[in-house]
Residue frames relative to the residue before (quaternion, step in Angstrom):
aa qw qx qy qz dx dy dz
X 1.0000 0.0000 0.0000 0.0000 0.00 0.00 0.00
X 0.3483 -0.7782 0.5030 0.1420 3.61 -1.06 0.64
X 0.4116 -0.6860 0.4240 0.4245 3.66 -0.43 0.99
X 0.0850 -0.7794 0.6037 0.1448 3.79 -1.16 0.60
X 0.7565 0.3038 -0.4648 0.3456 3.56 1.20 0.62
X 0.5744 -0.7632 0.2465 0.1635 2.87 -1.17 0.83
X 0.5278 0.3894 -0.4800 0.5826 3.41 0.93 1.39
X 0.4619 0.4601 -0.4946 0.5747 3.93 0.69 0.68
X 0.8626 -0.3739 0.0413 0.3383 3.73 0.88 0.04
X 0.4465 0.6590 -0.4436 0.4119 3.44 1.48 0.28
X 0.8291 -0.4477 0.1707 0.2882 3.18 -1.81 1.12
X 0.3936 -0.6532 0.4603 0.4545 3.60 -0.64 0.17
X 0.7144 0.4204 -0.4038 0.3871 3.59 0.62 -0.37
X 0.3763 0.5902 -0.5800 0.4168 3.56 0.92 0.79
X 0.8047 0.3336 -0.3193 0.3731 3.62 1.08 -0.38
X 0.4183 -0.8522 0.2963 0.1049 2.73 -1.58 0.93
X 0.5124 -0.7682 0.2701 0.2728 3.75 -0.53 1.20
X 0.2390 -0.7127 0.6073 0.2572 3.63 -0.47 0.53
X 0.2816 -0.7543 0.4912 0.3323 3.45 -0.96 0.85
X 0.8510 -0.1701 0.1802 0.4630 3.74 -1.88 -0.18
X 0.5945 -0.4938 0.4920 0.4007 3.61 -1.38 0.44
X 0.7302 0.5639 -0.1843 0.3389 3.66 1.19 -0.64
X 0.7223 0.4446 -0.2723 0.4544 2.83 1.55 -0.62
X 0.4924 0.6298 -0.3391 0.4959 3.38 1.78 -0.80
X 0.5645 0.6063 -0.3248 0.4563 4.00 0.91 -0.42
X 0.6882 0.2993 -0.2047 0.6284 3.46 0.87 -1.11
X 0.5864 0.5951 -0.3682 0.4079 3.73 0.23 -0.17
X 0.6199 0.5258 -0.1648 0.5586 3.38 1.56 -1.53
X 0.6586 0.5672 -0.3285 0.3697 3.37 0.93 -1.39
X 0.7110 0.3873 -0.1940 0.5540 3.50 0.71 -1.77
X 0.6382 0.3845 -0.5158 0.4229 3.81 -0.16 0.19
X 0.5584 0.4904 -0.4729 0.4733 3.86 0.88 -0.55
X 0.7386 0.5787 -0.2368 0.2518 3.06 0.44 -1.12
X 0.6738 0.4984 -0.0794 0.5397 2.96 1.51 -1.27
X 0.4860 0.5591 -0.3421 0.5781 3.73 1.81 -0.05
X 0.7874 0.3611 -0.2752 0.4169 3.62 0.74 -1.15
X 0.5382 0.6899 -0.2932 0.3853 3.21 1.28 -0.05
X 0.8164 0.2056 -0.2769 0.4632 2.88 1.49 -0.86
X 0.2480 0.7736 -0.3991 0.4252 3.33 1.62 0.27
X 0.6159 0.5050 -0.2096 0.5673 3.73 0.81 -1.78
X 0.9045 0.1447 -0.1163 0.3839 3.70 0.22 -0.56
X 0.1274 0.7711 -0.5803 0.2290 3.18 1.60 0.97
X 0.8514 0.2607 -0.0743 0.4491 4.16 -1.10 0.08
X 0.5616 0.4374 -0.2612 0.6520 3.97 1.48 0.12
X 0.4417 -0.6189 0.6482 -0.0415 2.94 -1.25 2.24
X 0.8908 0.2277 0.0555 0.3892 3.01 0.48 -0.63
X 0.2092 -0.8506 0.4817 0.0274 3.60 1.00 0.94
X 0.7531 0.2346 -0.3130 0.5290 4.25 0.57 -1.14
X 0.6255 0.4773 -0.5437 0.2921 3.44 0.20 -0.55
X 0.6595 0.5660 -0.2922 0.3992 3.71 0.83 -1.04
X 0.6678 0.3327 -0.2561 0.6146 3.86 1.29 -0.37
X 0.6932 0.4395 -0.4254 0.3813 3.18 0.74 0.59
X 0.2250 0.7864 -0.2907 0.4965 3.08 2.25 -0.09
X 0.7048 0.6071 -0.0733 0.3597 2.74 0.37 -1.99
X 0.9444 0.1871 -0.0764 0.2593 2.68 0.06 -1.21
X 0.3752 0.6483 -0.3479 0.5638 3.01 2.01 0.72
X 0.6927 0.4578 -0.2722 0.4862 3.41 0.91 -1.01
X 0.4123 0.6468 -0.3711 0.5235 3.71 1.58 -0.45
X 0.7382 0.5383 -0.1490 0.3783 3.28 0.49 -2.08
X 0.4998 0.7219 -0.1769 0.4447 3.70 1.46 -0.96
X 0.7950 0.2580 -0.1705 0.5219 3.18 0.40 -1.83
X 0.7570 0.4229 -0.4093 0.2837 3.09 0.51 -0.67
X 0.6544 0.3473 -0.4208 0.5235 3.69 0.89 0.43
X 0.6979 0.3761 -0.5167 0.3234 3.30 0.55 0.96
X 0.3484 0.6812 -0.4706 0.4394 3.09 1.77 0.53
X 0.7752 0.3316 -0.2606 0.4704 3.46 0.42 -1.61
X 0.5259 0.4895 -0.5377 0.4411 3.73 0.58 -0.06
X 0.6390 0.5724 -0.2363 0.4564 3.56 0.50 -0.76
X 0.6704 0.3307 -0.2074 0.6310 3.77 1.23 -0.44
X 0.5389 0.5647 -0.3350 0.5277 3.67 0.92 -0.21
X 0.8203 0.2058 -0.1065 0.5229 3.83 0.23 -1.38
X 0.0693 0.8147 -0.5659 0.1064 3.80 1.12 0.85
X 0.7484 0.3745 -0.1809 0.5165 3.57 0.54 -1.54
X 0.5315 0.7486 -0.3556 0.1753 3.74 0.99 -0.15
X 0.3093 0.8312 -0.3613 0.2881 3.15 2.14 -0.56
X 0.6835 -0.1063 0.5419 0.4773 3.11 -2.24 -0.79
X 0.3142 -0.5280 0.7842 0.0866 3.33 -1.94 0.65
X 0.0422 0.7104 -0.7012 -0.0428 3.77 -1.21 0.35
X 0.1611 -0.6064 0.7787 0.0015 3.55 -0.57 1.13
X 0.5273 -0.5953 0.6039 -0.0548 2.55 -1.99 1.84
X 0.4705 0.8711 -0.0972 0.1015 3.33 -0.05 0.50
């Protein structure tokens, strides 16, 4: 019979190295990262146009907000009377 696992006597370079606690972290990190990424843009041809969308319509409210805090006293006038 022939040995078929591979610590009863196969090569050492048949095994494989796990790398530093540090590097497995950053490895872990950039696949999450690289999951939510594509998760976020699951069904979107177009990923920049849609964050640029965004970030106009962002760009929008937020100058109709501060207009909108600027022309407070700009209303109607009601005289008491």
């Amino acid at each position: 019979m022939g040995m078929c696992l591979p610590c009863l006597g196969g090569a050492p370079e048949d095994v494989v190295q796990t790398p530093d606690p540090e590097m497995r972290r950053k490895q872990l990190a950039e696949a999450a990262e690289k999951r939510q990424k594509e998760v976020t843009n699951r069904g979107i041809k177009n990923p920049e146009a849609v964050e640029r969308k965004k970030k106009k319509l962002e760009e929008m409210e937020k100058q109709a907000l501060t207009s909108s805090k600027s022309g407070e006293g700009g209303g109607l006038k009601w005289q008491v009377g």
